[in-house]
C-alpha positions as a LaTeX table, in Angstrom:
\begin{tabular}{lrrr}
\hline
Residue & $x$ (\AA) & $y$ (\AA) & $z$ (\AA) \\
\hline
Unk1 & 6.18 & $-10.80$ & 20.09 \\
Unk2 & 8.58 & $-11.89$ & 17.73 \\
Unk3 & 7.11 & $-15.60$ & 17.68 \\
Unk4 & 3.55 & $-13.96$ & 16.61 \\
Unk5 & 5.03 & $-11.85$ & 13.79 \\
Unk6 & 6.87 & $-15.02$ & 12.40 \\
Unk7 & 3.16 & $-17.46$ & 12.51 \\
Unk8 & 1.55 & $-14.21$ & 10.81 \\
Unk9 & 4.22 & $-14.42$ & 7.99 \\
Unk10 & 4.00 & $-18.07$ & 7.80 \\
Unk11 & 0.33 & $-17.72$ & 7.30 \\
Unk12 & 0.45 & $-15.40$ & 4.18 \\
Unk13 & 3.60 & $-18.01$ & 2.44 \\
Unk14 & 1.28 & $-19.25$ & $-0.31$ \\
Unk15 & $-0.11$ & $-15.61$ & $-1.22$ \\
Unk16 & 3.71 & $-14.32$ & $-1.36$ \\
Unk17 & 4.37 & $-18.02$ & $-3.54$ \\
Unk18 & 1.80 & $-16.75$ & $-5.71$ \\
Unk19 & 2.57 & $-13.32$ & $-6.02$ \\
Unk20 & 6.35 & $-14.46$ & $-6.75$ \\
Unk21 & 5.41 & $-17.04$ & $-9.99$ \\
Unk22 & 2.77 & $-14.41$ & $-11.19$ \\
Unk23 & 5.44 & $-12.00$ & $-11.42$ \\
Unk24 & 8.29 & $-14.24$ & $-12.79$ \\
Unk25 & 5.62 & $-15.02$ & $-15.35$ \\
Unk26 & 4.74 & $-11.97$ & $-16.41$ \\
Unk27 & 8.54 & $-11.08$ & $-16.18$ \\
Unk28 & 9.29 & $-14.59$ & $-18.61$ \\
Unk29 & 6.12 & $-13.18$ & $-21.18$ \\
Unk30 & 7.98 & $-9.75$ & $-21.25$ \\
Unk31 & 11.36 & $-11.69$ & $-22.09$ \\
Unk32 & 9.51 & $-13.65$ & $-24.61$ \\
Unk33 & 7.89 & $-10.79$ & $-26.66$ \\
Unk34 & 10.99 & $-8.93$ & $-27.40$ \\
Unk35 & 12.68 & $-11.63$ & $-28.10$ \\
Unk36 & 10.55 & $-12.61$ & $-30.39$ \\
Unk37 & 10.06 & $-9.01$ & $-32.04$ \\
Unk38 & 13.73 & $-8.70$ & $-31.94$ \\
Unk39 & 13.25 & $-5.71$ & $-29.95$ \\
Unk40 & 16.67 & $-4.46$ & $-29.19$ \\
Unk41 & 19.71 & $-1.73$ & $-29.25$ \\
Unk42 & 22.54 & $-1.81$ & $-30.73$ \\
Unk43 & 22.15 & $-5.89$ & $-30.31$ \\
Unk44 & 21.22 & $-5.33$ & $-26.66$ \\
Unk45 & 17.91 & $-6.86$ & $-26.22$ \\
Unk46 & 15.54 & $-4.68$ & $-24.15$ \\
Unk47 & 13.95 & $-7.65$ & $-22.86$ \\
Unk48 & 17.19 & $-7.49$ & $-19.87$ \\
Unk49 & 15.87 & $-3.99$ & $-18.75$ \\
Unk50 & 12.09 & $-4.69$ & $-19.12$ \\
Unk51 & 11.44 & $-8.26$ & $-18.37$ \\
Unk52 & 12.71 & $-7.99$ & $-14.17$ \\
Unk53 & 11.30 & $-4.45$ & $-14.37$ \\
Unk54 & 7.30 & $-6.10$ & $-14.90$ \\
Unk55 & 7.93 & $-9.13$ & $-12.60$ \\
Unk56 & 8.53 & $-6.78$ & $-9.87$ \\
Unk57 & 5.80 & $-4.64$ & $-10.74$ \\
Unk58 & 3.50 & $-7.64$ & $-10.92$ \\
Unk59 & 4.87 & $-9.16$ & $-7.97$ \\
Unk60 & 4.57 & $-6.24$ & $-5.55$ \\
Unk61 & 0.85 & $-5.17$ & $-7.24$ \\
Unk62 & $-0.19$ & $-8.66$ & $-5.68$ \\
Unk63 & 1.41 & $-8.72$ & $-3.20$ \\
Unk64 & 0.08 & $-5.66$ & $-1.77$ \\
Unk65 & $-3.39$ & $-6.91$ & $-2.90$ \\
Unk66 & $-3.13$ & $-10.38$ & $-1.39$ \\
Unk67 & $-0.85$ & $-9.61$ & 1.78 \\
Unk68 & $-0.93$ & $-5.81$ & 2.20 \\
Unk69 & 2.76 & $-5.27$ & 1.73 \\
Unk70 & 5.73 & $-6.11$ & $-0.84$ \\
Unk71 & 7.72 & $-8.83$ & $-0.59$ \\
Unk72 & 10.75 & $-7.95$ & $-1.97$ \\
Unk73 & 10.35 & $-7.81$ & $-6.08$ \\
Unk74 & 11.71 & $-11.57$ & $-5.88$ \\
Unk75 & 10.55 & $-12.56$ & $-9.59$ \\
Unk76 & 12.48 & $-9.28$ & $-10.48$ \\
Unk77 & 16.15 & $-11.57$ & $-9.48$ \\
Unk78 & 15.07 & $-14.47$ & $-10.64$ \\
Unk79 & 14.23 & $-12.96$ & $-14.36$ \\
Unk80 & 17.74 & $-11.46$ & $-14.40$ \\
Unk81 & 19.40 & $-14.60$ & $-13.22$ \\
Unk82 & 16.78 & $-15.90$ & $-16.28$ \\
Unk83 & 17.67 & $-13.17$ & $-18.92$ \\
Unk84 & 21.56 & $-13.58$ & $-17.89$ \\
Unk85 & 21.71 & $-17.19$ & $-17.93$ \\
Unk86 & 20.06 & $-17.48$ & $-21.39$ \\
Unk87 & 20.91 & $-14.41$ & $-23.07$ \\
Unk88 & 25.17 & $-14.70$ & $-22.20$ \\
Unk89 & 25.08 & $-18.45$ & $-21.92$ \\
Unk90 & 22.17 & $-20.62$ & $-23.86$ \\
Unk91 & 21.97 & $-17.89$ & $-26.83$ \\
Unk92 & 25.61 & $-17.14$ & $-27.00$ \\
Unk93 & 27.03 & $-18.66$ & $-30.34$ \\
Unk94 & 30.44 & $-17.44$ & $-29.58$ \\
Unk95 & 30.74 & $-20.16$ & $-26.61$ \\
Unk96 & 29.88 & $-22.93$ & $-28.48$ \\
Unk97 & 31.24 & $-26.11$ & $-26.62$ \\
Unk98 & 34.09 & $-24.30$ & $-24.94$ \\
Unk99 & 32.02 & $-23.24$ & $-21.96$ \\
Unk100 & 33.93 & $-25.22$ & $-20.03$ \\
Unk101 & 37.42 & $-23.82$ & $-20.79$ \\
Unk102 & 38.82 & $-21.07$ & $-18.94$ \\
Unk103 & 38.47 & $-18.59$ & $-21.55$ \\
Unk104 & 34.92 & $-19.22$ & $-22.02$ \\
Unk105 & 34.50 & $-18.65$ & $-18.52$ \\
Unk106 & 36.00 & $-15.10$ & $-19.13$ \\
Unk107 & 33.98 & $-14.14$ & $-21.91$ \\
Unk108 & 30.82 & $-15.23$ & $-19.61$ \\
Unk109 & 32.10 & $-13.04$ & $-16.71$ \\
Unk110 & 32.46 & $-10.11$ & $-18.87$ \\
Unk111 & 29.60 & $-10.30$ & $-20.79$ \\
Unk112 & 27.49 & $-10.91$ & $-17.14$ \\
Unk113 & 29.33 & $-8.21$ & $-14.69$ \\
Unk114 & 28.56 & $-5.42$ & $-17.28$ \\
Unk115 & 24.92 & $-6.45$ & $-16.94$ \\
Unk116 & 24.75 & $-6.74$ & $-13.54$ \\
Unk117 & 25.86 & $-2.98$ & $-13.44$ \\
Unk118 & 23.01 & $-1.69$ & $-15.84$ \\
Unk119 & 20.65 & $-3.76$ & $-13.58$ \\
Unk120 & 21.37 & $-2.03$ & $-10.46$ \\
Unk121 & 22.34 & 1.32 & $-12.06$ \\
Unk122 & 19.16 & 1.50 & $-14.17$ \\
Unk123 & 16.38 & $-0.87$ & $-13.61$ \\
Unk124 & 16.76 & $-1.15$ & $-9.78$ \\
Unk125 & 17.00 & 2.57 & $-9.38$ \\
Unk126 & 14.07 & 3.43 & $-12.25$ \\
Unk127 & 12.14 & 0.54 & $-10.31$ \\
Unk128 & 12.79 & 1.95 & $-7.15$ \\
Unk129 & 12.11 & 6.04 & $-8.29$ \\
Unk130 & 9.24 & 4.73 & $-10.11$ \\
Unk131 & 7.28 & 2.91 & $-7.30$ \\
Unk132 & 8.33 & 5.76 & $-4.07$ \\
Unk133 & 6.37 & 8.42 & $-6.55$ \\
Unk134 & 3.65 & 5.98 & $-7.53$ \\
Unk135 & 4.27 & 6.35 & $-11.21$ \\
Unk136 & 3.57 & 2.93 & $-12.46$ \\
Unk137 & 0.18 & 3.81 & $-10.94$ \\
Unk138 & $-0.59$ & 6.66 & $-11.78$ \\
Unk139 & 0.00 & 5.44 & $-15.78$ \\
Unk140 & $-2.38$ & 2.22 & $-15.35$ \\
Unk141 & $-5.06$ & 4.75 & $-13.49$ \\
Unk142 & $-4.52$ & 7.19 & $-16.49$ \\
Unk143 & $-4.46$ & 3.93 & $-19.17$ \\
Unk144 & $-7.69$ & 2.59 & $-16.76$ \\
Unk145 & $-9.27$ & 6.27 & $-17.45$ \\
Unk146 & $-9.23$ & 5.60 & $-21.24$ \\
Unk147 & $-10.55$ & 2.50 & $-21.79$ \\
Unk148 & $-13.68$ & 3.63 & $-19.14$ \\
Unk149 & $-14.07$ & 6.74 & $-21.35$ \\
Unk150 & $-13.81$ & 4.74 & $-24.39$ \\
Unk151 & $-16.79$ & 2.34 & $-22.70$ \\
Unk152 & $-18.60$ & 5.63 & $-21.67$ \\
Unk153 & $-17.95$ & 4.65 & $-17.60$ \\
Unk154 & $-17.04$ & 6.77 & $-15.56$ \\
Unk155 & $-13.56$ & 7.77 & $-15.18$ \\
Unk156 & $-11.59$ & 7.34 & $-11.80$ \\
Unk157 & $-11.11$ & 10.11 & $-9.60$ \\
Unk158 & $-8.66$ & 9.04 & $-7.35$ \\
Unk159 & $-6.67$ & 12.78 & $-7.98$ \\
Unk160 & $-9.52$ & 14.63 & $-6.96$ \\
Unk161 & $-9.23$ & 15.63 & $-3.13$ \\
Unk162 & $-13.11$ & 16.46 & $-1.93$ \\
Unk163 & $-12.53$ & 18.66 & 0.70 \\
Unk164 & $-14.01$ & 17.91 & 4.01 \\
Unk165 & $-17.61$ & 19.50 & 5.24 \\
Unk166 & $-17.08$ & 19.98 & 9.11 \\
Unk167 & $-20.83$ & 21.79 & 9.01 \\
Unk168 & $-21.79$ & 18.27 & 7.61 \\
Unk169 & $-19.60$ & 16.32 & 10.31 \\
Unk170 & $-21.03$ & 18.44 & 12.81 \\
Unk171 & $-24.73$ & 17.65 & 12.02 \\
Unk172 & $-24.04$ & 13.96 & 11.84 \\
Unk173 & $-22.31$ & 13.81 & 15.19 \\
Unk174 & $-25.43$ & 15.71 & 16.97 \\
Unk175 & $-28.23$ & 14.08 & 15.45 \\
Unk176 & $-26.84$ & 11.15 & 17.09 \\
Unk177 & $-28.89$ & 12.05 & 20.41 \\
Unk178 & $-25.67$ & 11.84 & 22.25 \\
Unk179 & $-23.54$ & 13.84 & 24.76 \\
Unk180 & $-19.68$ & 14.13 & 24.16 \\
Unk181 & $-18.00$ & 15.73 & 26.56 \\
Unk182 & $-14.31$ & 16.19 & 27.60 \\
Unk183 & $-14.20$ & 16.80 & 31.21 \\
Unk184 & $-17.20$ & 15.77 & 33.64 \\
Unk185 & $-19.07$ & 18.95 & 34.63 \\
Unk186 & $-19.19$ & 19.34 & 38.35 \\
Unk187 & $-23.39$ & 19.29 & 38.62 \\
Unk188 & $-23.62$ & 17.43 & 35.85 \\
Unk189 & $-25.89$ & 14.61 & 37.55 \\
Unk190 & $-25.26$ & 10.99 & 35.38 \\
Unk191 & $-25.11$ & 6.74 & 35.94 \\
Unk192 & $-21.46$ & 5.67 & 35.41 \\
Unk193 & $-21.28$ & 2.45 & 33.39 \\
Unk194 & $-17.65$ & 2.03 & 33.18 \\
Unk195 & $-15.16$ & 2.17 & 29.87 \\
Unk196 & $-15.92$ & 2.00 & 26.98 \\
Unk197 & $-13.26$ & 2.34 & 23.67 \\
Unk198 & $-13.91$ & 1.96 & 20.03 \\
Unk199 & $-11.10$ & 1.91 & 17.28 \\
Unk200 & $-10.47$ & 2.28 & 13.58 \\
Unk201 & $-7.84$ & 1.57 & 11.31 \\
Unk202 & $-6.99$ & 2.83 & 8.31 \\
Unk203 & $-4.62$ & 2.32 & 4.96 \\
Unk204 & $-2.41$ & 4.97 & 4.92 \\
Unk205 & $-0.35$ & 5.83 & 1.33 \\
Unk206 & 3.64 & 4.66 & 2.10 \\
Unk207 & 4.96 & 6.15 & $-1.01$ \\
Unk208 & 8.05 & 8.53 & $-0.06$ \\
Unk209 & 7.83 & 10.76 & $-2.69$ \\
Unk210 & 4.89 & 11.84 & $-4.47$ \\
Unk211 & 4.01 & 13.20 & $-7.74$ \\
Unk212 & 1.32 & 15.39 & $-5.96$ \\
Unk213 & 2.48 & 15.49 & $-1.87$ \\
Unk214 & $-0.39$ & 18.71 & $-1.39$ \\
Unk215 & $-2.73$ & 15.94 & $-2.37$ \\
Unk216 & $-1.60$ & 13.79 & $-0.26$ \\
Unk217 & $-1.50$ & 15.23 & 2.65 \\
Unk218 & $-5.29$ & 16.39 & 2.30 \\
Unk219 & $-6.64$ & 13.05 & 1.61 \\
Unk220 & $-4.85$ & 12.22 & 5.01 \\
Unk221 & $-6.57$ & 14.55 & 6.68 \\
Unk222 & $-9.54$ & 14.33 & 4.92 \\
Unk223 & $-9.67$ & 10.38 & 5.96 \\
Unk224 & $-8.49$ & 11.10 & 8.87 \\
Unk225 & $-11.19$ & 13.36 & 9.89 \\
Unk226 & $-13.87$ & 10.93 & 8.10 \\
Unk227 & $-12.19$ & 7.63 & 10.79 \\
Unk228 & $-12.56$ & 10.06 & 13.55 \\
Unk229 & $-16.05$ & 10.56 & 13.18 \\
Unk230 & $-16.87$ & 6.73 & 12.32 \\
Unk231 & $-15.12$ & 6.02 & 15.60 \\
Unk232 & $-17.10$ & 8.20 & 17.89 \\
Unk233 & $-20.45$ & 7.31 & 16.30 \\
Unk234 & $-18.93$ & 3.36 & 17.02 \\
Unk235 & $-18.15$ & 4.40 & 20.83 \\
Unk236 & $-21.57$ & 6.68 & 20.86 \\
Unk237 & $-23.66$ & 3.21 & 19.66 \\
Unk238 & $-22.05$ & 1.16 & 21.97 \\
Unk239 & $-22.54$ & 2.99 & 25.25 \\
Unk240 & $-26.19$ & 3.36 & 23.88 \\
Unk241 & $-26.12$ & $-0.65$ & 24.19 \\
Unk242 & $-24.95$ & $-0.40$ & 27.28 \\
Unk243 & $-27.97$ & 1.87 & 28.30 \\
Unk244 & $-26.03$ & 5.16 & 28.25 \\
Unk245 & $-26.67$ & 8.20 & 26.29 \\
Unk246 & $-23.39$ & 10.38 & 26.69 \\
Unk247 & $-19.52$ & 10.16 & 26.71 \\
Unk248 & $-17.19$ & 11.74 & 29.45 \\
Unk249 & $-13.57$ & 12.16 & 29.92 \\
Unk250 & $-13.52$ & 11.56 & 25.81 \\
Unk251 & $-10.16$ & 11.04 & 24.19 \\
Unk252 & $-8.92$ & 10.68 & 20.89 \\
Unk253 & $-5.70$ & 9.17 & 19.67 \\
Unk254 & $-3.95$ & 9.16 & 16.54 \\
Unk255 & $-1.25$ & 6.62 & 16.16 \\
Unk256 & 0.77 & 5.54 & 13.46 \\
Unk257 & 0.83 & 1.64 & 13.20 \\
Unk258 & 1.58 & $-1.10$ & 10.84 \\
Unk259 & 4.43 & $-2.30$ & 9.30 \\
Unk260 & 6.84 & 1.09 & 8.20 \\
Unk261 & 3.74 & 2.88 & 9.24 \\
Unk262 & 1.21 & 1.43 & 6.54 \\
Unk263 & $-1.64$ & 2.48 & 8.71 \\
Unk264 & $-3.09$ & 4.89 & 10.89 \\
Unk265 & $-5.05$ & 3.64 & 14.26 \\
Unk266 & $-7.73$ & 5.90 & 15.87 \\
Unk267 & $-8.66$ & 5.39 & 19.31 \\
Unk268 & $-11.99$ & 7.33 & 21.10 \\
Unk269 & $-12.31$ & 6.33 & 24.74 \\
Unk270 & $-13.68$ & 7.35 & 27.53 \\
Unk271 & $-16.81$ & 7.10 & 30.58 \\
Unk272 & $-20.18$ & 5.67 & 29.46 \\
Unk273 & $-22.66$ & 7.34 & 31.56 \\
Unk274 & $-26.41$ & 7.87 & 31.70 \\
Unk275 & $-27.10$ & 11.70 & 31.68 \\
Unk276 & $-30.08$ & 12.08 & 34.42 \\
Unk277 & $-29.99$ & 16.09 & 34.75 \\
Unk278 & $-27.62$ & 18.48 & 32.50 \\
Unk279 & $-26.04$ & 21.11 & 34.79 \\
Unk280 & $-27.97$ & 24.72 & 34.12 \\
Unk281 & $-26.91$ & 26.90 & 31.83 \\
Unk282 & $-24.24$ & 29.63 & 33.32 \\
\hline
\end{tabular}
């Protein structure tokens, strides 16, 4: 087990390469832009806080896209080894050529440590806060909204939770000209044609926190409801394949799957059989 999970990580090495330089480069641009615009506080350039805070952005928003699943906000270490190195070291006119000497070696170890605390006090924490409630996305959907209103397109609705028509799921399921049944009634007269099983899978939102949990929650269910009726109209058209035209013995399973439970799995099973003579009506 362990031996497949390692090939299937090997496989998707290039995508996480990629995902890593496309961060640190968005991370270096960052850097580069308030340094150039001076942009800074009290002599503190910005460009420390902001600069690993995008390259882990970046990196896990492709990440996600190209693998399914962050990698670690990699590019976000390497632009504050970056921003460290040049900012306390290459940029520090106080060193000079004494960066050898001892003292200069102090002076580099207090001017680093100090930084090193604000990174993991404030940009690991407001990186962490802000991707568990989905902030950063929420701002580019809202930012997304305004240019498409701007272009007269229409604007995402992603917020919106449509909520489920069962009368609608209903009339879908029986127009399929197909019998679903739980148990096996006992003069219920039918072909057995063995097994059959269908599944679906589907992304499921890993955020801990949430600005809008109620939400949530509904689209779960809501999606959840919409996978459980694509997977019995899947089992429905395969046992018609197989010559059948009803179900018995159905089950339905929901399981949570995936790595840290990124997906949900939904399993309908049960007897194919070929309904000669439906048991009279008591």
């Amino acid at each position: 087990m362990n031996m497949k999970t390692d090939k299937n990580e090997l496989i998707h090495i290039p995508e996480a390469f990629i995902s890593i330089i496309l961060g640190t480069a968005s991370g270096l641009l960052t850097y580069y832009i308030f340094l150039y615009f001076k942009i800074a506080i009290f002599g503190w350039n910005l460009g420390l806080l902001f600069a690993p805070l995008v390259a882990g952005y970046v990196e896990t928003f492709f990440a996600e896209k190209l693998i399914g699943e962050s990698i670690g906000a990699i590019s976000a270490f390497i632009l504050f080894l970056v921003t460290v190195i040049y900012g306390f070291i290459i940029d520090n006119a106080t060193l000079g050529y004494n960066i050898i000497t001892f003292g200069s070696i102090i002076v580099i170890v207090q001017a680093a440590v100090p930084t090193l605390v604000n990174y993991f006090g404030i940009v690991v924490i407001i990186s962490m806060l802000s991707y568990l409630t989905g902030f950063f996305k929420k701002l580019t959907d809202k930012i997304d909204n305004t240019i498409r209103r701007f272009f007269g397109k229409e604007e995402k609705e992603e917020d919106i939770v449509i909520p489920f028509d069962d009368r609608e799921s209903n009339e879908k399921l029986n127009s399929l000209d197909f019998t679903f049944l739980t148990y096996a009634h006992p003069k219920l007269k039918y072909d057995n044609l063995g097994y059959f099983y269908t599944t679906t899978v589907l992304e499921r939102n890993t955020h801990i926190f949430h600005l809008s949990p109620e939400n949530v929650e509904k689209k779960h269910l809501n999606e959840l409801k919409e996978g459980k009726d694509e997977c019995l109209i899947k089992l429905s058209e395969k046992i018609k394949k197989a010559g059948g035209n009803g179900v018995i013995d159905l089950e339905i399973s929901y399981i949570l799957n995936g790595l840290g439970g990124s997906c949900f799995q939904i399993i309908s099973s049960g007897m194919g059989v070929k309904i000669k003579e439906e048991p009279p009506a008591s």
